[in-house]
C-alpha positions as CSV (number, residue, x, y, z in Angstrom):
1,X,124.1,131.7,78.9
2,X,124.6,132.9,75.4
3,X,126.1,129.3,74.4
4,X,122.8,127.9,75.8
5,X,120.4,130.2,73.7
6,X,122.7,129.3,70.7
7,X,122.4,125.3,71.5
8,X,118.3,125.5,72.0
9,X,118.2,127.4,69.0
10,X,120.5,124.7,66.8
11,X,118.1,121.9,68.0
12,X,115.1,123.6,67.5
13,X,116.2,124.3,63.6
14,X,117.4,120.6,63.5
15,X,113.6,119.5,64.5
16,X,111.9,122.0,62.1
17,X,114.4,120.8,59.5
18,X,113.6,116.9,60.7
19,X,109.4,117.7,60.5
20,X,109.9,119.3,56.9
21,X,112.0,116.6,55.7
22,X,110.7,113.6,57.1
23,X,106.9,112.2,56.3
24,X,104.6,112.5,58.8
25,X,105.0,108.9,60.3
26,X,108.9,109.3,60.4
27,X,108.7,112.6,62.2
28,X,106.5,110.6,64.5
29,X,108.9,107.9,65.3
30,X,111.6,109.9,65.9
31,X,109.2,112.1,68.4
32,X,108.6,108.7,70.4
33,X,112.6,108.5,70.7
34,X,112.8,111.9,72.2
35,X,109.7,111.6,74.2
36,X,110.8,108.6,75.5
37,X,114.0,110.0,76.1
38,X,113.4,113.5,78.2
39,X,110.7,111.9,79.8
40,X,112.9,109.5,81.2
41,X,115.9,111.6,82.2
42,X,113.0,113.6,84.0
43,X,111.7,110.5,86.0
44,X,115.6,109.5,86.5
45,X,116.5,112.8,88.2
46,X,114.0,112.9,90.5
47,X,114.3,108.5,91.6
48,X,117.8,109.7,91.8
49,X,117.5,113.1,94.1
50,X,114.9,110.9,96.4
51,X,116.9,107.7,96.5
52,X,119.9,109.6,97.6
53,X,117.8,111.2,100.6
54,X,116.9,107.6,101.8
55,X,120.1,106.1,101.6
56,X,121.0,109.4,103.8
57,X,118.3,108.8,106.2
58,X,119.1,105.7,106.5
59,X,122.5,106.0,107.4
60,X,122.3,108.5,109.8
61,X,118.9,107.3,111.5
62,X,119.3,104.0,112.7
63,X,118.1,104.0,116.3
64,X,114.7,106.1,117.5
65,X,117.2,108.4,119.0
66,X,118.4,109.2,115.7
67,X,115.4,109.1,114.0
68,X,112.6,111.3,115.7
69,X,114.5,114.5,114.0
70,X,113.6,113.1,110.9
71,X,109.9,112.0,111.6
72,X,109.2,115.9,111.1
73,X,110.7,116.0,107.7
74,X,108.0,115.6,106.0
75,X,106.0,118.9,107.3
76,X,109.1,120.7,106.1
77,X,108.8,119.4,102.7
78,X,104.9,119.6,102.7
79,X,105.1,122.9,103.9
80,X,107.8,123.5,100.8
81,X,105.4,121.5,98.4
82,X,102.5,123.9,99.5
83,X,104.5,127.2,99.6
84,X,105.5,126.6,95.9
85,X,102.0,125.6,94.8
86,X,100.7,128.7,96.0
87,X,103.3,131.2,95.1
88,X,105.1,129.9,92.3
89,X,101.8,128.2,90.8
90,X,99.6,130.7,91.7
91,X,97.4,128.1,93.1
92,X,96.8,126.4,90.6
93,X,97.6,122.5,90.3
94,X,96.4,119.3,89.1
95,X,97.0,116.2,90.9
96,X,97.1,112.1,89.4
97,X,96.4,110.7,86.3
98,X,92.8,111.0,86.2
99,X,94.0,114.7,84.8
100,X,95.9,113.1,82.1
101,X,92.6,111.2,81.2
102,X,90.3,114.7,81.1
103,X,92.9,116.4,79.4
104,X,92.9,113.7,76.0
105,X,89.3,113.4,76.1
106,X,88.1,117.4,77.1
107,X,91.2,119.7,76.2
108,X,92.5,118.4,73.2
109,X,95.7,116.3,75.0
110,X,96.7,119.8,75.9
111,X,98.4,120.0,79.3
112,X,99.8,123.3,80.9
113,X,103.6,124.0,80.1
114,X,104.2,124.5,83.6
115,X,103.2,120.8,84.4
116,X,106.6,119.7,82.6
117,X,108.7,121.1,86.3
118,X,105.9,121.6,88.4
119,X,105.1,117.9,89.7
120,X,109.3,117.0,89.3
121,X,109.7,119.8,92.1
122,X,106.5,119.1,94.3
123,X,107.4,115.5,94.4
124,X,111.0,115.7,95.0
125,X,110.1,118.3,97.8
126,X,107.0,115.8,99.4
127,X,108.6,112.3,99.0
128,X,112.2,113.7,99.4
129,X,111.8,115.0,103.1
130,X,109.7,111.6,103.3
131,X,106.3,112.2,102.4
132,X,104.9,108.7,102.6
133,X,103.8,108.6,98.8
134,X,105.2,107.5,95.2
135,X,107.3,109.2,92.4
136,X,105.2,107.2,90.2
137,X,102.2,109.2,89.3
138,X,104.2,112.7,89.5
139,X,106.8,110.9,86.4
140,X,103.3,109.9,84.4
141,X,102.2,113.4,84.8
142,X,105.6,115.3,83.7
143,X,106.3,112.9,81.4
144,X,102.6,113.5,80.0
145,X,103.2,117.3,80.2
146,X,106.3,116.8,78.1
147,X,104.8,114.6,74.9
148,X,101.6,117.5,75.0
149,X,103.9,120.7,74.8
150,X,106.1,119.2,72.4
151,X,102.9,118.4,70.0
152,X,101.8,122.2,70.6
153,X,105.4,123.3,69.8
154,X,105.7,121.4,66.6
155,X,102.0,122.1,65.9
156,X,100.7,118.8,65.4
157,X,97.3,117.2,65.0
158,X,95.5,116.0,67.9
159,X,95.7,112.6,67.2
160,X,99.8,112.6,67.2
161,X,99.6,114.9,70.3
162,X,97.4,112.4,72.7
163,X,100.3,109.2,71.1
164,X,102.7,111.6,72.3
165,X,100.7,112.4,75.9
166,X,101.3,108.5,75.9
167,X,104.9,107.6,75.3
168,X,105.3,110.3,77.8
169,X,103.2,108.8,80.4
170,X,104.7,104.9,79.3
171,X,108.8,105.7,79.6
172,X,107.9,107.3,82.9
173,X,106.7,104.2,84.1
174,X,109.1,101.8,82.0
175,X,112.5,104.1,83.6
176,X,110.8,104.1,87.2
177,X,111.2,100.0,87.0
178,X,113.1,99.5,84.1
179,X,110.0,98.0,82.8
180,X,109.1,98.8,79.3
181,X,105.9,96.2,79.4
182,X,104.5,97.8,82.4
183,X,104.9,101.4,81.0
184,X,103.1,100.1,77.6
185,X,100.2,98.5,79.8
186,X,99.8,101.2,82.2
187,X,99.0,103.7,79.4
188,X,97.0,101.6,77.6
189,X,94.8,100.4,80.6
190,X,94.9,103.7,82.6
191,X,94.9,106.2,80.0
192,X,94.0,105.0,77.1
193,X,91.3,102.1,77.3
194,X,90.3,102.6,73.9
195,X,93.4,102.6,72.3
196,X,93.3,101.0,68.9
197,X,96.4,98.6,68.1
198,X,97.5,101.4,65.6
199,X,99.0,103.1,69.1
200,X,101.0,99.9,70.2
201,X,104.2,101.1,68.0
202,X,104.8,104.5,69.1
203,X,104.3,103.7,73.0
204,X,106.5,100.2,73.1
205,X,109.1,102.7,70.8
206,X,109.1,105.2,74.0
207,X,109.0,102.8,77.0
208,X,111.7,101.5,75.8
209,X,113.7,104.1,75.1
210,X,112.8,105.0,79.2
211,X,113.9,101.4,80.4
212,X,117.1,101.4,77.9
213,X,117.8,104.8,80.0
214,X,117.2,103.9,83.2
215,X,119.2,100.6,83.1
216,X,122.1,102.5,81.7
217,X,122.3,105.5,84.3
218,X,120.4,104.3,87.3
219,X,122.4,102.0,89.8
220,X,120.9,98.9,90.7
221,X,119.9,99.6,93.9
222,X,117.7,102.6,92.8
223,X,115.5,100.3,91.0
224,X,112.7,98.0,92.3
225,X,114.2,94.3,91.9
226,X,114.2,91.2,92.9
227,X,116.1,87.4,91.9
228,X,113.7,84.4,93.4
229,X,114.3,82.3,95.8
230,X,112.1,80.1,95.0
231,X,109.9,78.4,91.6
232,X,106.4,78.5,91.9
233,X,105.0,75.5,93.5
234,X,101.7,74.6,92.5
235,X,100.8,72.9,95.8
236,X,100.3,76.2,97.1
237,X,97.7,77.7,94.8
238,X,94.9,77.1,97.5
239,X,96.7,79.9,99.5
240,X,97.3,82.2,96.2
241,X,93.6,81.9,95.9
242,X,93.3,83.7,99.7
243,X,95.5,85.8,99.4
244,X,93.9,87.0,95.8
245,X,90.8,87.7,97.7
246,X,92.6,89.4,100.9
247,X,94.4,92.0,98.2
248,X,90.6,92.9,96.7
249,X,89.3,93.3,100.1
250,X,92.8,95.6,100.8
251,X,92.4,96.9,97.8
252,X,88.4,98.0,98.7
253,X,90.3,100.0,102.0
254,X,92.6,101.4,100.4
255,X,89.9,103.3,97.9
256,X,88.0,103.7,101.0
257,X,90.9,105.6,102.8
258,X,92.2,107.4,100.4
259,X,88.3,109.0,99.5
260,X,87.9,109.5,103.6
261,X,91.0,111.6,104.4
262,X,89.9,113.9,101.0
263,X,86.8,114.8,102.2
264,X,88.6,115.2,105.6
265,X,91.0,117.5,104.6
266,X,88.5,119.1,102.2
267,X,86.4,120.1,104.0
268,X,89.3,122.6,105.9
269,X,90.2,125.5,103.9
270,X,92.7,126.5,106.0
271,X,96.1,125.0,104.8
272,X,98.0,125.5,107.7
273,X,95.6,123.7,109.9
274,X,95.7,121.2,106.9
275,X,99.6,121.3,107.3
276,X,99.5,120.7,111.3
277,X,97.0,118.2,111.5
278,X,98.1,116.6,108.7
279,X,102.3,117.2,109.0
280,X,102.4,116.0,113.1
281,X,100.1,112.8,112.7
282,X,101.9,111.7,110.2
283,X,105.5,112.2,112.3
284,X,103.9,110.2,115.3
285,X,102.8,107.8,113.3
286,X,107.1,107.6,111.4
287,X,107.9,106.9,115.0
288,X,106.0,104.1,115.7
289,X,106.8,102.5,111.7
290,X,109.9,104.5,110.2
291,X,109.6,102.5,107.1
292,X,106.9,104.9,106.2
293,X,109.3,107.6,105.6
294,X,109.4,108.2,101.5
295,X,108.6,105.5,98.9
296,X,109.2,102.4,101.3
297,X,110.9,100.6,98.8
298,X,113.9,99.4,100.7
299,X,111.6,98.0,103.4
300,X,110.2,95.7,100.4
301,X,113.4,94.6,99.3
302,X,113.9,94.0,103.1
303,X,110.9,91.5,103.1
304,X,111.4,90.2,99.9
305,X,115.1,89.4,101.2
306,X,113.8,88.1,104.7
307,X,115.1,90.2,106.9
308,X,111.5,91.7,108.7
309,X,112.9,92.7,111.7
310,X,115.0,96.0,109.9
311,X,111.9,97.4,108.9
312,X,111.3,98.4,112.4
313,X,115.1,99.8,112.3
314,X,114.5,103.5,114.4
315,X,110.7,102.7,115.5
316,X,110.1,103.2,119.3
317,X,108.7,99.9,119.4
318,X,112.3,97.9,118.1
319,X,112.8,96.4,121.4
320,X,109.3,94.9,121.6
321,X,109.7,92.9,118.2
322,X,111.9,90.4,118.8
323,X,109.4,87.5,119.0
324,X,107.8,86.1,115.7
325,X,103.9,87.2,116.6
326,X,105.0,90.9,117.8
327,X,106.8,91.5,114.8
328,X,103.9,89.7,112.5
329,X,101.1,92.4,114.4
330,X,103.9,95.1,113.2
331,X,104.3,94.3,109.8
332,X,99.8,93.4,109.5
333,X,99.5,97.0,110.9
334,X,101.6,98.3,108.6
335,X,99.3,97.5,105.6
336,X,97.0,99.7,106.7
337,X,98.5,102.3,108.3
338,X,100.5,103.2,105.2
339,X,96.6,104.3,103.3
340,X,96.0,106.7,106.5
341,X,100.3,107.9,105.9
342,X,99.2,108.5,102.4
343,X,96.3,110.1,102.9
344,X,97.9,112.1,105.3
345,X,100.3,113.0,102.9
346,X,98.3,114.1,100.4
347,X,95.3,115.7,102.3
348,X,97.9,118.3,103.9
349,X,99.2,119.5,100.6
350,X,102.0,117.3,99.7
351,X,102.6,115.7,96.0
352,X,103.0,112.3,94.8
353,X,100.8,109.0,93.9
354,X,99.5,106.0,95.0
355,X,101.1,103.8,92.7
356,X,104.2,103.2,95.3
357,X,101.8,102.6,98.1
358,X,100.1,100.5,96.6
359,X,103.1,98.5,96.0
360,X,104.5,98.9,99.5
361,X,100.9,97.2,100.9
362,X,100.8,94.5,98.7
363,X,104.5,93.4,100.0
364,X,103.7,93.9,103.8
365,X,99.9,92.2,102.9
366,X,101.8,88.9,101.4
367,X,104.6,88.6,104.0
368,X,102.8,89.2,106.6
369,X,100.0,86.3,105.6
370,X,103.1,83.8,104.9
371,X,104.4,84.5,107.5
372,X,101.3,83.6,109.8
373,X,100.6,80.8,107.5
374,X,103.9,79.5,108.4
375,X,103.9,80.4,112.3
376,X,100.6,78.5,112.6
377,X,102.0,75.3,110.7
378,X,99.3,75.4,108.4
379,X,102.0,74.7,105.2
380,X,105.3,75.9,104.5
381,X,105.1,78.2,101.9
382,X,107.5,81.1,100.3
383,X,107.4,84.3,102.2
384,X,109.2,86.3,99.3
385,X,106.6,84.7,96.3
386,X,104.0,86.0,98.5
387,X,105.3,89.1,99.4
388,X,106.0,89.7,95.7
389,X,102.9,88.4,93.9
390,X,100.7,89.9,96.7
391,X,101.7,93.3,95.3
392,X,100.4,92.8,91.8
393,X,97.2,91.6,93.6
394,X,96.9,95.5,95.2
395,X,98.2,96.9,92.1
396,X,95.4,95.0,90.3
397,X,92.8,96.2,92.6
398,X,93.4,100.3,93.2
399,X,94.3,100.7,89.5
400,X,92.0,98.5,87.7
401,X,95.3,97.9,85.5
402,X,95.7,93.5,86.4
403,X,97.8,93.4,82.8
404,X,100.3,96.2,84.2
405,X,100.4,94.3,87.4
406,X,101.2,91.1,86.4
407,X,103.9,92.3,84.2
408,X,105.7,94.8,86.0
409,X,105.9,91.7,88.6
410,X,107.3,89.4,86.0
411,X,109.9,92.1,84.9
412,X,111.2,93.5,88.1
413,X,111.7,89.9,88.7
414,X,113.4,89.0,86.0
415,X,110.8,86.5,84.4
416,X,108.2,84.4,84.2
417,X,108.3,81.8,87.0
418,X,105.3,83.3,89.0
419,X,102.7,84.3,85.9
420,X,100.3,81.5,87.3
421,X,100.2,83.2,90.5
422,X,100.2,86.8,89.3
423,X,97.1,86.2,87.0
424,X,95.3,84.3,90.0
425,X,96.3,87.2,92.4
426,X,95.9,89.9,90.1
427,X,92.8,88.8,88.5
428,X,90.9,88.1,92.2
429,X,91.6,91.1,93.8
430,X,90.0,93.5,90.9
431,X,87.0,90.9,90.9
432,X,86.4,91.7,94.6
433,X,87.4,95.4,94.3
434,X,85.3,96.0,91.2
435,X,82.1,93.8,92.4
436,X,82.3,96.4,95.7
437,X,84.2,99.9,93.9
438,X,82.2,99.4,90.1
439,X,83.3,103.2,89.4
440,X,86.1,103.6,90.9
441,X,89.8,102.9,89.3
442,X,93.3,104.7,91.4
């Protein structure tokens, strides 16, 4: 214990030393660096710790037999999530990034000290035991939390606080997917929409610190990624074009949903009825679609690597899906029943974002309309582009972010084959979901 005080207090007199030595824009840049770099070891602990449940579940849960146990996970870990909130939190806790947003613009980019642990351990709690919601939002948040407490600590200006509130918020992202574009675009069109160019340096300095992180300690397989199969073919832009207007429309019901199951839940003070209501719907509905359980992002890479049928690997229904249409009504349904899992999810008191989701229906939404395209002999046209660019198209349309979709597409993917798509996808579904949702934005 006593080696640990004597280490925090040799850092802490290497910083004050560093902020007298150094001008103010040097202290700044090296502030990205370490922004950049707790923020990330805090988003890569908690993929990790959630990953490593999956791969668990997975293993052991197999069949329905196997399974049905661990449909009631997640009202353990809700239950957990909402026990801590009230008694180690006193009650008090901000959700999403919409906080991050009031808190630059209305409390100086100052965000309570507790937020740097508080979200890591709600959302490893709720997504862990397979809360059917994202990391994503929870990283932002703590990484947020981080850059704002270490401003306060070192007393600096607001201005160099809310840069630091963004690097935090933009290596979350960038370690999440190892995509340091993404994490500069998120902030900029999320957070900060009024950023002025001067802000560009600092941010790309901290998303990549966060990527450069997560691609040396995370494993492959923790990560969101994908090699193509196939080069874009322009013959098929005709069907991009649908499918750009199915995501807005998706996109419009997702909002829609998400708003619904708030007001539902709201309007119950009681949290364990919230809890029971909320904890056994969404179990029956893990028995019916398993993939559900946690982030879903193995059941993309299952699409994306043509393999449908496993996403129904433990569902009661396995045995009915072995012809092409079955399995096609189970993957459509799944687009939408994954906004009710998530509002579920969150209206009962667990943690977590919609950034995930919103991935996980945008995969399901553009397999699933390949896949009929195909079955009906309409064309012949590349279930795993689809499935890929269709989730920059819901990305696009429940964030209002189509420059972070396109790119965190492009980099998961490893380049640039499918921009033309991407910008036609992302670019049609926030057309439709802003002509319908004006004010609203994830």
């Amino acid at each position: 214990m006593s080696a640990n005080i004597f280490l925090l207090r040799k850092i802490r007199q290497i910083f004050f030393f560093a902020r007298n030595r150094l001008s103010a824009r040097q202290f700044m840049m090296l502030s990205c660096i370490v922004i950049g770099v707790l923020s990330a070891l805090a988003g890569i602990v908690l993929k990790f710790i959630v990953h490593t449940i999956g791969v668990w579940v997975n293993h052991y849960a197999s069949t329905y037999e196997q399974f049905y146990l661990f449909a009631f996970f997640p009202l353990i870990g809700i239950t957990l999530t909402v026990i801590y909130i009230k008694f180690g939190l006193k009650g008090i806790f901000k959700r999403g990034s919409a906080e991050i947003s009031y808190a630059i613009v209305r409390k100086s980019a100052k965000i309570p000290s507790n937020q740097t642990y508080s979200h890591m351990i709600t959302s490893a709690l709720t997504v862990g035991f397979g809360g059917s919601v994202g990391l994503e939002s929870p990283m932002v948040t703590t990484g947020s939390a981080i850059g704002s407490n270490y401003g306060n600590y070192f007393h600096l200006p607001y201005k160099d606080r809310t840069v630091l509130v963004a690097c935090g918020a933009a290596a979350g992202i960038a370690a999440a997917f190892n995509a340091p574009i993404a994490g500069v675009l998120f902030t900029l069109e999320v957070l900060l929409a009024d950023a002025t160019i001067g802000l560009f340096i600092p941010i790309i300095i901290a998303a990549a610190t966060g990527a450069l992180l997560s691609k040396i300690i995370l494993a492959e397989d923790v990560i969101l990624s994908f090699s193509l199969q196939q080069p874009f073919n322009y013959h098929n832009l005709p069907f991009y074009i649908i499918l750009g207007v199915l995501a807005g429309f998706v996109s419009l019901y997702y909002a829609r949903i998400i708003e619904w199951t708030e007001k539902f839940f709201g309007a119950r003070k009681n949290n364990r009825s919230k809890l029971i209501i909320g904890g056994l719907t969404l179990a029956g509905l893990l028995m019916l679609f398993p993939s559900l359980f946690g982030e879903g992002y193995e059941s993309i890479k299952m699409l994306a690597n043509l393999k449908p049928l496993e996403v129904a690997n433990g569902s009661v229904l396995y045995n009915y899906l072995h012809n092409d249409f079955t399995l096609l009504i189970f993957i459509s349904a799944l687009v939408f029943i994954k906004v009710v899992a998530v509002g579920l999810t969150l209206g009962s008191g667990g943690n977590g974002g919609n950034f995930g989701p919103s991935l996980f229906v945008g995969a399901y939404l553009g397999f699933a309309f390949a896949r009929l395209v195909n079955l009906t002999g309409l064309a012949q046209i590349p279930e795993t582009n689809f499935t890929l660019v269709a989730m920059a198209g819901i990305l696009s349309g429940v964030f209002y972010a189509p420059l972070c979709a396109i790119f965190l597409i492009a980099e998961i993917t490893g380049g640039y084959e499918l921009i033309i798509p991407l910008m036609i996808v992302s670019a049609l579904g926030l057309t439709v979901a802003k002509y319908f949702e004006p004010l609203y934005g994830g």
